[in-house]
C-alpha positions as CSV (number, residue, x, y, z in Angstrom):
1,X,52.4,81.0,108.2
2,X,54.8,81.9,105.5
3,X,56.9,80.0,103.1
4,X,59.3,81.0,100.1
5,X,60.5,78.4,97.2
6,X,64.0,79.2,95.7
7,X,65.5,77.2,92.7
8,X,69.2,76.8,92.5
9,X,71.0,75.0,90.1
10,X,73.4,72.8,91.5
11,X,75.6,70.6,90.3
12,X,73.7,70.4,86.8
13,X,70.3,69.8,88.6
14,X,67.5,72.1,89.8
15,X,67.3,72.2,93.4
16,X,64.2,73.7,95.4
17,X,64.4,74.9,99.2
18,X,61.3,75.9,100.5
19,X,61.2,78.3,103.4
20,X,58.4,78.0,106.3
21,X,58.3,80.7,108.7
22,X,62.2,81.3,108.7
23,X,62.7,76.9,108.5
24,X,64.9,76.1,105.8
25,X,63.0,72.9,104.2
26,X,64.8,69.8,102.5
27,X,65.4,70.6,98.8
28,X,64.4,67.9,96.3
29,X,66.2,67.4,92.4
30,X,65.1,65.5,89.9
31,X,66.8,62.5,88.5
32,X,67.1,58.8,88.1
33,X,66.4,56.5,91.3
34,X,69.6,54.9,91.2
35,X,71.8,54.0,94.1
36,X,73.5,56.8,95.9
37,X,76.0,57.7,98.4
38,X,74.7,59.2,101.5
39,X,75.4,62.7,102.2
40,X,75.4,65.2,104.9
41,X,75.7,68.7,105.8
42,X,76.8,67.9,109.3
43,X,77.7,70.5,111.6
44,X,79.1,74.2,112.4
45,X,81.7,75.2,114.9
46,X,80.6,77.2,116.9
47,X,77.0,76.5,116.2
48,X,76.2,79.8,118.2
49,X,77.8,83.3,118.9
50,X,77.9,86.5,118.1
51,X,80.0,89.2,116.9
52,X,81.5,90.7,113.1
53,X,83.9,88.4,112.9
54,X,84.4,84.2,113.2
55,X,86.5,81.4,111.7
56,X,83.7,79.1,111.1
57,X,84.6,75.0,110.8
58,X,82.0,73.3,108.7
59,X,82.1,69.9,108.5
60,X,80.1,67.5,105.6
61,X,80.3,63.7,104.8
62,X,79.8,61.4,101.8
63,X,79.7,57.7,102.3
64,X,81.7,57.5,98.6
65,X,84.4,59.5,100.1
66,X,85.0,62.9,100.8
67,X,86.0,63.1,97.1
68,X,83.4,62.6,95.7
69,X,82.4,66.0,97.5
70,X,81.5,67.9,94.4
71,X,80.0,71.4,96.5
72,X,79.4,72.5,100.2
73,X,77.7,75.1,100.7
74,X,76.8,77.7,103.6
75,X,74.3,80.0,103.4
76,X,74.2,83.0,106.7
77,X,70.6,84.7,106.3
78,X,68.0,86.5,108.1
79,X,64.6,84.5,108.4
80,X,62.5,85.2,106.0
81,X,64.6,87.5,103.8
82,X,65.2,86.7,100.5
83,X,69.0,84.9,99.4
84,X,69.9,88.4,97.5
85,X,70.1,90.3,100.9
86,X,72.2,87.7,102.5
87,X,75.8,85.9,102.2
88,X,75.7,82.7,100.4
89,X,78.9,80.8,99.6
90,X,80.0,77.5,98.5
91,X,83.1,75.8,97.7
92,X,83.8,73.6,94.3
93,X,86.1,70.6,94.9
94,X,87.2,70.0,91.5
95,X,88.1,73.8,91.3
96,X,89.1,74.6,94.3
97,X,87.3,77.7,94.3
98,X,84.8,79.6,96.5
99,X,82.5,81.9,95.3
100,X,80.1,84.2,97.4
101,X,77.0,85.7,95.6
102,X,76.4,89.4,95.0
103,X,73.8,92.0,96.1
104,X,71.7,91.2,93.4
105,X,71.2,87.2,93.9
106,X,72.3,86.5,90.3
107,X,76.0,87.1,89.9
108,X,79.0,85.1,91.7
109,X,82.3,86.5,92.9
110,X,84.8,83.7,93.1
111,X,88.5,82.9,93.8
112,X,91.0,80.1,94.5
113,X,92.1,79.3,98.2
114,X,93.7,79.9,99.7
115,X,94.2,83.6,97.8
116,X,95.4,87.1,98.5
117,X,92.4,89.2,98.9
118,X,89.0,88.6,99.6
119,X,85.3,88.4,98.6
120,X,82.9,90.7,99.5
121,X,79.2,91.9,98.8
122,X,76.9,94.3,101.4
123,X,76.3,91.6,103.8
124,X,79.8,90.2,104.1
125,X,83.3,89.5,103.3
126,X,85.2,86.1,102.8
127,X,89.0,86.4,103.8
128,X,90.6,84.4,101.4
129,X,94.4,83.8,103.2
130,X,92.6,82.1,106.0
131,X,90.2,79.7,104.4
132,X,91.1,76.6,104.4
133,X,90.0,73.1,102.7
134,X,90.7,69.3,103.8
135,X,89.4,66.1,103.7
136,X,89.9,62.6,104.8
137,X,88.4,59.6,104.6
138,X,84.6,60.7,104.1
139,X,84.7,64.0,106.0
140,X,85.7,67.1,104.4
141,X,86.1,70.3,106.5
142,X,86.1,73.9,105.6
143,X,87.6,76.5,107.9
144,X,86.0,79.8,106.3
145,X,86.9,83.2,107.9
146,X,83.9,85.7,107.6
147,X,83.4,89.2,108.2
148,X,80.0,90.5,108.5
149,X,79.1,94.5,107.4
150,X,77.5,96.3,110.3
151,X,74.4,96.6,107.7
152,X,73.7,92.8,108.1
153,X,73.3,93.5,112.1
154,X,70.9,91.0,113.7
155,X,70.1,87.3,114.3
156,X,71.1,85.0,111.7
157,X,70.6,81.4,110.4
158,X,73.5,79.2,109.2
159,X,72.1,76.6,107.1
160,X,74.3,74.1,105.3
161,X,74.3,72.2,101.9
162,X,76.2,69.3,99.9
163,X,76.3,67.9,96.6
164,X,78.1,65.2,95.5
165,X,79.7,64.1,91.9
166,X,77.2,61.6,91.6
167,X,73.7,63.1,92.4
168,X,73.4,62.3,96.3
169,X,72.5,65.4,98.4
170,X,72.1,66.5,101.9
171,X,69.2,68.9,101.1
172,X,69.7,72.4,103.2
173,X,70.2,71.8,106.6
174,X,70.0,74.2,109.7
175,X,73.1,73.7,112.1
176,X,73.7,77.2,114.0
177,X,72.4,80.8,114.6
178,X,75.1,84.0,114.7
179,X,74.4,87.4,116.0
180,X,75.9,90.0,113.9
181,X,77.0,93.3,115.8
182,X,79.8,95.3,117.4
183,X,82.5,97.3,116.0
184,X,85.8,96.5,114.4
185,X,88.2,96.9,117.0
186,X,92.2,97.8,115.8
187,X,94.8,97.0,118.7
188,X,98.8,97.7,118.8
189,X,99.0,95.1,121.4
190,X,102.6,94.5,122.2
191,X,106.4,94.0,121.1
192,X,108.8,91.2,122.4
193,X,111.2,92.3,124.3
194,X,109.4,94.8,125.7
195,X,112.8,96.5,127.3
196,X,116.6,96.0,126.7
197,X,119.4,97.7,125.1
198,X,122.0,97.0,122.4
199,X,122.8,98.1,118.4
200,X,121.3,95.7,117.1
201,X,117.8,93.6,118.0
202,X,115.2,91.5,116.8
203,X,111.6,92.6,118.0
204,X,108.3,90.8,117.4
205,X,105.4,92.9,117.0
206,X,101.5,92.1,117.6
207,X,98.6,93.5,116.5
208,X,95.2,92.5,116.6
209,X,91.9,93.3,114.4
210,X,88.4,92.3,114.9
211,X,87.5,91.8,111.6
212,X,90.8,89.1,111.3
213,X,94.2,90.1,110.7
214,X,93.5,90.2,106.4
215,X,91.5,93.7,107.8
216,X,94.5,95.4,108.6
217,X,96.2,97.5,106.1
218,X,99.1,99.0,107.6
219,X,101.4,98.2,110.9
220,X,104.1,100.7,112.0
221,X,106.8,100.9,114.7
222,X,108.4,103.9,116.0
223,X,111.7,103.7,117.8
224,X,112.0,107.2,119.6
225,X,113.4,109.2,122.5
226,X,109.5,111.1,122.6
227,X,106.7,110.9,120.9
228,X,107.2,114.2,118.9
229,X,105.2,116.1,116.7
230,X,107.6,115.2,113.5
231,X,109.1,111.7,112.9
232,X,112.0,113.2,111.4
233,X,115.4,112.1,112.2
234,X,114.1,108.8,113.8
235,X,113.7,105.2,113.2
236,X,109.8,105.1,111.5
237,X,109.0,101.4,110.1
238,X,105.7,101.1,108.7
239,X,104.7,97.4,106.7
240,X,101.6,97.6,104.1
241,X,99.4,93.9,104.4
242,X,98.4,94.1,101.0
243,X,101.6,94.6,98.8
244,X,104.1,93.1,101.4
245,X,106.3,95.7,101.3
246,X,108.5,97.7,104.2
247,X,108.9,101.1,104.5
248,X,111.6,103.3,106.8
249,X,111.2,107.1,106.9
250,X,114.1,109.0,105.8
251,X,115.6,111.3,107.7
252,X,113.7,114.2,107.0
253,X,110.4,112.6,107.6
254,X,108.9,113.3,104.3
255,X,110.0,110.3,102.0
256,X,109.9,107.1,102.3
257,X,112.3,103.9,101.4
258,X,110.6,101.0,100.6
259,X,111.2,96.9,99.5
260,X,109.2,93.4,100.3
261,X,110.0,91.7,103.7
262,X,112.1,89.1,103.7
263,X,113.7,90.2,100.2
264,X,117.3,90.2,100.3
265,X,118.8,94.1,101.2
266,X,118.2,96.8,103.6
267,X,116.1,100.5,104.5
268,X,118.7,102.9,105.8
269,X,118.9,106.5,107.0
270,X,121.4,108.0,109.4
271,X,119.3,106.2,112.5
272,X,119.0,102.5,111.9
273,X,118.7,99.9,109.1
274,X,116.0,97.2,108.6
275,X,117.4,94.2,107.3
276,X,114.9,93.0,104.9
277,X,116.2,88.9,104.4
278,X,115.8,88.9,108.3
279,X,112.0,90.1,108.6
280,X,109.0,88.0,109.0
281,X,105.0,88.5,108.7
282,X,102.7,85.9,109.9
283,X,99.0,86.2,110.6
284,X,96.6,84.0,112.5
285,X,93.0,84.4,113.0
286,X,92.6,88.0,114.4
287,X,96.5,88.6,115.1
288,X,99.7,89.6,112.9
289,X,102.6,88.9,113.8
290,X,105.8,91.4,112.9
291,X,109.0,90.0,113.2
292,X,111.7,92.9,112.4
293,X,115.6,93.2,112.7
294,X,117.0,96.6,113.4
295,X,120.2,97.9,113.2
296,X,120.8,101.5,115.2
297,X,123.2,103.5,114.5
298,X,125.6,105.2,116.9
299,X,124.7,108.2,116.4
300,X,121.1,107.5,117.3
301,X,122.5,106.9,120.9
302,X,120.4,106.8,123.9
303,X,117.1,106.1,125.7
304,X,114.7,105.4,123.3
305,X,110.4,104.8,123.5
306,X,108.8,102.2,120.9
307,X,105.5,103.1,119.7
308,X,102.9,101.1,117.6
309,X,100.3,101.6,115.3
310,X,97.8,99.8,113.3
311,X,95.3,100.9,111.1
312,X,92.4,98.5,109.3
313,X,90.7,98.8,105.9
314,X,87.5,99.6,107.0
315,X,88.9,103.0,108.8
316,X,89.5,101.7,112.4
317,X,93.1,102.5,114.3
318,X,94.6,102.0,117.3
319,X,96.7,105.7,117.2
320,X,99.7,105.6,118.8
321,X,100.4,103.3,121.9
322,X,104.0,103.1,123.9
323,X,105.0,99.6,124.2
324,X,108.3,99.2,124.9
325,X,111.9,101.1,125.8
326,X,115.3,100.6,124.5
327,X,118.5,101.8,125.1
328,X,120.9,102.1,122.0
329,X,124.4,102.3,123.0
């Protein structure tokens, strides 16, 4: 048999969880024995799984209210490691802030959400856009999206914590298991309509990432009549995640025009215009969502292919895929 004690200080009082062969045992603080609220670290959806990716729902409760909420915590570890080689979060109430801690186990990243951006140390990433917070009555639930680093492969614990203003705790709590593994997979998976023809169109793009849709970095479309070996003289639309901007490829395929989606003005060269008031971004778990208006130009007349590309920030692509034909009149 084994066991580990770690101290944490939480919510201004020292808080001990011992560890027994990999068991995550109730942590006890020290402080006056006057009445509390009862509360719990209830439950994780899904409890079980596997993969680099997952929107976890956590769930907690306090009797007071879910206000009265002053942490929640989740801690994803390997049994029997120690907490700086694993990915430890928790969210503030008051501050509205989550914070993940580093490599080391002394430092704490934290940000706002929901946020641009994420957190990240060697084990894992937090993806700020898609974390979520809300509470009612005394339940408070926290959506957090999380992408595991291949490094942290293996089978995991998710043990859960909460704190409230007043003292009460739910001492750490085991309520799942996640298999880390896989690889990010990058997918150009479709545009809406598919076929048609006409001067002027709206098309909805999808792509899909593993690792969520806050992995991708870049998403491009290119309206063709092949797929040749220089985009020059074509319609080349290519939209960066992080900055929010739009870029069309001039016309001899070496610059590039650029402004932010859904800005008021267009991108122009002598094969089509993007008007920029008229186009639309949205993500959802591991899906974005590309919502462009093109404008060809007559001279750009004919049967043409659309291609799509994605790339994510951790290097993996989808290359070039046909999805789609048009005809420009």
């Amino acid at each position: 048999m084994s066991f580990r004690i770690t101290l944490a200080l939480i919510c201004g009082c020292f808080v001990a969880a011992t560890e027994v062969d990999g068991q995550v045992t109730a942590p006890k603080t020290h402080r006056g024995h006057h009445r509390r609220p009862v509360v719990t670290a209830e439950s994780v959806t899904p409890a079980s799984g596997n993969g680099i990716s997952q929107t976890f729902i956590l769930r907690y409760s306090d009797s007071a209210g879910f206000d009265d909420l002053a942490t929640t915590w989740v801690w994803f570890k390997t049994p029997l490691r120690p907490r700086a080689s694993s990915c430890l979060a928790y969210y503030d109430r008051a501050a509205r802030t989550v914070s993940l801690l580093d490599d080391t186990g002394t430092e704490w990243h934290s940000s706002t959400v929901p946020n641009i951006g994420r957190l990240e140390n060697s084990q894992c990433s937090i993806q700020l856009e898609t974390t979520v917070v809300g509470g009612t009555a005394t339940s408070l639930m926290w959506y957090l999206s999380v992408v595991f680093k291949p490094e942290f492969g293996g089978d995991k614990n998710i043990n859960m914590y909460a704190a409230s203003v007043t003292g009460a705790h739910s001492r750490w709590q085991r309520r799942g298991t996640w298999t880390v593994g896989g690889s990010i997979v990058v997918t150009a998976d479709s545009v809406s309509p598919s076929s048609g023809s006409g001067s002027t169109q709206t098309f909805t793009l999808r792509y899909s990432d593993t690792a969520g849709f806050t992995d991708l970095a870049t998403t491009s479309a290119w309206f063709n009549g092949t797929f040749a070996s220089t985009a020059a003289n074509s319609c080349l639309v290519s939209y960066d995640r992080a900055t929010r901007l739009l870029s069309l490829l001039d016309d001899g395929g070496t610059g590039w025009q650029s402004g932010m989606a859904t800005n008021v003005g267009t991108l122009e060269n002598s094969q089509c215009l993007i008007q920029l008031a008229m186009t639309a971004v949205g993500g959802t778990d591991t899906m974005l969502m590309l919502i462009l208006t093109v404008d060809f130009k007559p001279e750009f007349a004919g049967d043409k292919s659309i291609f799509m590309n994605a790339s994510g920030l951790r290097g993996a692509t989808s290359g070039w895929q046909q999805r789609g034909t048009w005809t420009v009149p």
